[in-house]
C-alpha positions as CSV (number, residue, x, y, z in Angstrom):
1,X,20.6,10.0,-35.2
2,X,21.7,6.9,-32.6
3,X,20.2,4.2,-32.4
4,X,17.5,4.1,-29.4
5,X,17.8,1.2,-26.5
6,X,13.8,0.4,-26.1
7,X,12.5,-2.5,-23.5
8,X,9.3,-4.2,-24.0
9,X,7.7,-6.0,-21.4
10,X,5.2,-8.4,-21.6
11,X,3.4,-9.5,-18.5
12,X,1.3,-12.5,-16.7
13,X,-0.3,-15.1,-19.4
14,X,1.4,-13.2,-22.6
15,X,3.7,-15.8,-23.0
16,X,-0.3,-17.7,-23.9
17,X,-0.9,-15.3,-27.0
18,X,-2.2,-17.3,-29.8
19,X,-4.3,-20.0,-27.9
20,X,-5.9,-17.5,-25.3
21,X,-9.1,-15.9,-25.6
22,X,-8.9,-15.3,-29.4
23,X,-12.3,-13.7,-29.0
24,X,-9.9,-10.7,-27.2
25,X,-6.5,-11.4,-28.0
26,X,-6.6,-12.6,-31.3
27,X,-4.5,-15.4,-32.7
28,X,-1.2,-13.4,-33.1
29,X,1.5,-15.3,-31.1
30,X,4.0,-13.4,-28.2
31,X,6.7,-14.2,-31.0
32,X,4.9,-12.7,-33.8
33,X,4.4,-9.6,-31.9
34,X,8.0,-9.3,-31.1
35,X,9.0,-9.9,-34.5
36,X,6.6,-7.0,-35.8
37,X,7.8,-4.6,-33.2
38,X,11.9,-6.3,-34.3
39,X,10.7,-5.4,-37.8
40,X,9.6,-1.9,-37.0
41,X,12.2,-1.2,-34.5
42,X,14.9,-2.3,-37.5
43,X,12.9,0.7,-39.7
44,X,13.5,3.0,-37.1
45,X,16.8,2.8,-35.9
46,X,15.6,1.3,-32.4
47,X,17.0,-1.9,-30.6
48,X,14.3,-3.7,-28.7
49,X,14.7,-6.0,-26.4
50,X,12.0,-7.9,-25.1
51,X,11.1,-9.4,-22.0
52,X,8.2,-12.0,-20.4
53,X,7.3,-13.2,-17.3
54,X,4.9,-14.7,-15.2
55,X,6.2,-13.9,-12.0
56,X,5.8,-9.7,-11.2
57,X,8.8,-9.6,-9.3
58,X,11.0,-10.7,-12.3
59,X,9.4,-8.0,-14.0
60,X,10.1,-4.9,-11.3
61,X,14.0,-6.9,-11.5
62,X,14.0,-6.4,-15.4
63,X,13.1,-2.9,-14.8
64,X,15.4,-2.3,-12.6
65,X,18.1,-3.6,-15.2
66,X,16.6,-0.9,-18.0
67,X,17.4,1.9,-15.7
68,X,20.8,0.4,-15.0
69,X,21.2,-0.4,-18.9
70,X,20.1,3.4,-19.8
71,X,17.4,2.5,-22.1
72,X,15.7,5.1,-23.8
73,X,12.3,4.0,-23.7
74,X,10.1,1.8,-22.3
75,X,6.4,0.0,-23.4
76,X,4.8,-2.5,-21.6
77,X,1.5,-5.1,-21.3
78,X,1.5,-5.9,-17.9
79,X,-1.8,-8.1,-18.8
80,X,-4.0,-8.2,-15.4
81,X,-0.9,-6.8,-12.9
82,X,-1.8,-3.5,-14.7
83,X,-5.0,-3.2,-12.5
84,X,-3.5,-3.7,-9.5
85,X,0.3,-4.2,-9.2
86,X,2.1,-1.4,-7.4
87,X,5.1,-3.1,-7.4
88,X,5.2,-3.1,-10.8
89,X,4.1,0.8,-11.0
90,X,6.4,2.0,-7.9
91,X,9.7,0.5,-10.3
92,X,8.5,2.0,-13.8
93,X,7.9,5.2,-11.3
94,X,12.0,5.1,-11.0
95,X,12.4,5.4,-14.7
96,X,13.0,9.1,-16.2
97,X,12.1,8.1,-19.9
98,X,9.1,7.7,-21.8
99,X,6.8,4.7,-20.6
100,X,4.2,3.9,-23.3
101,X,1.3,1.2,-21.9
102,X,-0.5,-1.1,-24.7
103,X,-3.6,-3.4,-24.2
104,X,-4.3,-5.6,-27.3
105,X,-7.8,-5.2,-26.6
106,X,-10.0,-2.0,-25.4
107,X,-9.8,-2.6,-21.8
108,X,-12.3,0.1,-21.2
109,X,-14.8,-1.6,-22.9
110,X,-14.2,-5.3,-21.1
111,X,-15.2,-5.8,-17.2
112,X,-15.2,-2.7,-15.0
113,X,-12.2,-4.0,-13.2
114,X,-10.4,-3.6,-16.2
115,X,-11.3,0.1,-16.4
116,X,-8.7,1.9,-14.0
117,X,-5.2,1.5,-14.5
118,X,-2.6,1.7,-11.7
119,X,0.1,2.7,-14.0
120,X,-1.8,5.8,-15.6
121,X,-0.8,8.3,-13.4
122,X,3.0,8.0,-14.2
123,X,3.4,6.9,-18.3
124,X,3.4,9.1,-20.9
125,X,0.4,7.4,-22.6
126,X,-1.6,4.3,-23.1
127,X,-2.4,2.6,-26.1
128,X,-5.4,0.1,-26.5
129,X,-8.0,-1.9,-28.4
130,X,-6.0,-2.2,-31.8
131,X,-4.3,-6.1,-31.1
132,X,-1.0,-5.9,-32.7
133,X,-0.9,-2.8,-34.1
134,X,-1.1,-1.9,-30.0
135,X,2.3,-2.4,-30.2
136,X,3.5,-0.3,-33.6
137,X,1.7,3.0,-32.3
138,X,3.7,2.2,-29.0
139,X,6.9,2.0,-30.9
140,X,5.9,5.2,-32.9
141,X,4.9,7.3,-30.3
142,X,7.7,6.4,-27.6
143,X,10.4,6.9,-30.6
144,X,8.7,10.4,-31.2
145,X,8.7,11.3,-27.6
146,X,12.5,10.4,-27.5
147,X,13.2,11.8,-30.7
148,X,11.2,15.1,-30.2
């Protein structure tokens, strides 16, 4: 078994994790998160690298570079751009592996604005409403869609 490649992105205001709405997003910081999912990834055999912005384009660039790179997998909490960024959906649309989406919170239980998702129609699966842990299940199930 090789060791998988997996990108993580974070999108718009993640980089605010911690001090933001903890009413939502709980207190767990963007660099606790990534060290949980480094943690994990180290248990499974799977290299993560991680990636934030604030600006979308960086993040259609940084996907761009995964399909370059050939990683294997790919999750991602685009925060808010995930109700309405087809930028961001038309480059993970170029990627032929496994795309998992996480929410910390249950977006389908928040504004009605949050409800659709523009990203749904191409990933293999979202994941929502369980903060951190969000993240884990991502990690499982993209490794076991990779993995078979």
């Amino acid at each position: 078994m090789s060791t998988l490649k997996v990108l993580m992105l974070h999108g718009i205001n993640h980089n605010m994790f911690g001090k933001r709405d903890p009413a939502q997003y709980g207190t767990t910081t963007l660099a606790e998160i990534d060290a949980s999912l480094q943690a994990l990834g180290d248990e499974l055999d799977v290299r993560i690298k991680s990636f934030q912005s604030n600006c979308e384009g960086q993040v259609c660039e940084r996907i761009h570079q995964g399909y370059a790179d050939g990683v294997d997998a790919v999750l991602i909490n685009a925060g808010a751009w995930t109700h309405y960024s087809y930028g961001i959906r038309d480059a993970l649309a170029i990627l032929t592996v496994p795309v998992v989406e996480i929410h910390m919170s249950n977006i389908h239980a928040r504004e009605p604005f949050r409800h659709h998702s523009v990203f749904a129609e191409i990933v293999s699966g979202q994941i929502c409403g369980f903060g951190l842990d969000s993240y884990l299940l991502a990690l499982r199930a993209a490794v076991s869609r990779v993995r078979g």
